[in-house]
N, C-alpha and C positions, 0 to 999 in steps of 0.2 A: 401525491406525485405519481404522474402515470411511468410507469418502465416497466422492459421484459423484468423477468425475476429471475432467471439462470446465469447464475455468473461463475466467471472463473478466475482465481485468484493468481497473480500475477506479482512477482518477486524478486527483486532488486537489494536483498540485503540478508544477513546472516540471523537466523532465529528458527525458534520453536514456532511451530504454527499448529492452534487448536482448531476445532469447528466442532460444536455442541451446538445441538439442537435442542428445543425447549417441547418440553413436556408439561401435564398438568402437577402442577407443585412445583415444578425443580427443572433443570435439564440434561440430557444424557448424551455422554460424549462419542462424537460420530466418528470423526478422525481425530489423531495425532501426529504430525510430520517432526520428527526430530532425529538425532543421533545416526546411526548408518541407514533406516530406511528411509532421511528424508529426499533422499534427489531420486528415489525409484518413484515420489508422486508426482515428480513435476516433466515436463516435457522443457529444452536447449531452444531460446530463439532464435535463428541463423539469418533469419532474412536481416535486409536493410532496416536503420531505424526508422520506424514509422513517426516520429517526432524530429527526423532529420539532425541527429546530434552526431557527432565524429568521433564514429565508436566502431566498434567491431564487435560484432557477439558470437561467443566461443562456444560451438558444439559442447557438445558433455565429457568427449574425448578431449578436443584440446583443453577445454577450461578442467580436466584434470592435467594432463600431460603440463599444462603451465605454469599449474599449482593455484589456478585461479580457485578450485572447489577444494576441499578438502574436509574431513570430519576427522575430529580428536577427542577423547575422553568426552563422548557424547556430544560435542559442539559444532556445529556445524556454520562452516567458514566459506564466505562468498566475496570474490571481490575484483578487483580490477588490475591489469599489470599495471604494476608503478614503480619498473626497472627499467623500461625501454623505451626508444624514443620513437614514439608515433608516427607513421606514413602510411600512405595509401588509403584506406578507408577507415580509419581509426585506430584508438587503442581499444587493444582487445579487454573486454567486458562478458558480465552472463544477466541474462534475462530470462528467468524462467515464468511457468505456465502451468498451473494445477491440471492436471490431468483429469480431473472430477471437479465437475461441474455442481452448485448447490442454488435451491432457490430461495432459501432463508437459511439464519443459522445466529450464533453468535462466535463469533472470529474474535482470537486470541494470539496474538502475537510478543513474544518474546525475545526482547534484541537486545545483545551485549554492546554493540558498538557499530557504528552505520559509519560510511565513506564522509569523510568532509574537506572543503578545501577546496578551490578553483579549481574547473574543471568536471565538478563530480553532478549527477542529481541519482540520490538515493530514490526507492519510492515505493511503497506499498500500495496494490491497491485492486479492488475489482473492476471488472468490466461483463456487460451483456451482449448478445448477437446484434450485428447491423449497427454499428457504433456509431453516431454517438444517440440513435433511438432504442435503445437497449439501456444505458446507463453507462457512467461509470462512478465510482465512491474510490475516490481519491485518500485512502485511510492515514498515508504517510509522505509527504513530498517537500522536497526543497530543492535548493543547485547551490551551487559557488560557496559562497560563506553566510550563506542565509543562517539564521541562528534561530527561529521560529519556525515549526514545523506548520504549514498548511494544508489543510483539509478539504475538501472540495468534491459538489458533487456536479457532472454533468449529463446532459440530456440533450434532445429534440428540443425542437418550441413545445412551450406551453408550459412548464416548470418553471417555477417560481419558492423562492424561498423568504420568508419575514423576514425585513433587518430587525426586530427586535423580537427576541425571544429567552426563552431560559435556558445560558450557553454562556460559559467564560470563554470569551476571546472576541477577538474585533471582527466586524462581519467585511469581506472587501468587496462583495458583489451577490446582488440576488438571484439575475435571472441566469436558471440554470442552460439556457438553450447555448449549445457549443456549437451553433452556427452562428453566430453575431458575438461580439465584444473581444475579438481575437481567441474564440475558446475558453475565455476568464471562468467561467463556471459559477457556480454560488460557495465561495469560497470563506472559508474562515478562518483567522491567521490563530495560533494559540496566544495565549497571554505570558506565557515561563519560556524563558531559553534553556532549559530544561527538556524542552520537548523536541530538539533537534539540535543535531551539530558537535561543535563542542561539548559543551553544557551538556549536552546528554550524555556523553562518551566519559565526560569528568566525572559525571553522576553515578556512573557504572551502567548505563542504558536505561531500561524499563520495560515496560508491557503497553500496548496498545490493544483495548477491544473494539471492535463494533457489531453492535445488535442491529442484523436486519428481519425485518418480517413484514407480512402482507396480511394486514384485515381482510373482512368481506367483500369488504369495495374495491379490495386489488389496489390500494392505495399501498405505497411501503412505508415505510419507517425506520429509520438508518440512528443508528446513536454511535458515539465514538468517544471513550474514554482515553484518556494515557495515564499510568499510574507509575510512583515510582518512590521509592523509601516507603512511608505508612501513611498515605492519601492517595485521594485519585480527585481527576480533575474533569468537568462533562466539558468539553471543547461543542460541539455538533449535536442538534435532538431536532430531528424532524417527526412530526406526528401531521 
């Protein structure tokens, strides 16, 4: 799969966020975002939503001033107002923006509990320059009362993904080009409701990874675990 390789991570929901890099033998940890240093990595999205949804996205001032951000005993709390009643350009929300940019890595995300309920779309995920011929790796997404989390990678023309490969979950769409099919992506729904919504917030959340990296050929390679109690699950493997 051709794409840029510099992405930058992009954050819609409360967790630990790792990024190790692999090494021969093992890999070695580059960052760690958590506890009071995690909103010093990311940059406030203010402009309009760029998906057109009826939101408002809170500086880093007001989304403290609102109580939308907040960190306690190491935890770190992102969320949406859901006291007031919505006018004008939205209810007010945070969309953040990794301030460091990576062109490989393996990403680790850890989340106690993610928004659910009409109304909401939680969502992890990266993105490359020049959107959507740069990429993007959709690691975490739903809306409303979706209860299976979707995975999803998009691109330019000429990306293409097998419907059949080695991957729990149902495939909904191949071709990754997000100029045709309304944007659908090469998308892959999970198999556990477990892996979003409810279910995961009953569960006590979990961990999401993804492994990206680039061979000789500048081809990538994106995999996406979620784990949670004592298994883990490969949702996504592209080679």
């Amino acid at each position: 799969m051709m794409m840029a390789v510099v992405r930058s991570i992009l954050l819609l929901s409360s967790f630990l966020c790792v990024c190790i890099s692999r090494v021969s033998g093992g890999y070695n940890l580059v960052d760690n975002f958590q506890g009071n240093n995690f909103f010093n990595n990311f940059d406030f999205w203010t402009g309009p939503d760029p998906t057109h949804g009826y939101v408002y996205y809170a500086s880093e001032s007001q989304a403290a001033s609102w109580n939308l951000t907040q960190v306690a005993n190491n935890v770190v709390y992102i969320s949406a107002d859901s006291s007031s009643i919505s006018s004008g350009s939205g209810r007010a929300s945070v969309r953040l923006t990794s301030k460091k940019v990576y062109n490989h890595g393996l990403f680790i995300f850890d989340v106690m509990h993610m928004p659910y309920g009409c109304g909401t779309w939680p969502a992890i995920w990266t993105v490359g320059p020049n959107w959507p011929y740069g990429g993007e790796i959709d690691v975490v997404e739903g809306v409303n009362q979706n209860n299976r989390n979707q995975m999803t990678l998009h691109s330019g023309p000429g990306c293409t993904m097998p419907s059949n490969w080695n991957q729990v979950g149902k495939t909904l769409g191949t071709d990754c080009n997000s100029l045709v099919n309304n944007n659908a992506g090469c998308a892959v729904q999970s198999d556990t409701t477990l892996s979003y919504g409810q279910g995961f917030n009953n569960n006590g959340g979990g961990v999401w990874a993804m492994l990206s990296h680039i061979d000789n050929s500048y081809l990538a390679s994106n995999d996406i675990w979620t784990m949670r109690q004592a298994y883990e699950t490969v949702f996504l493997e592209e080679s």
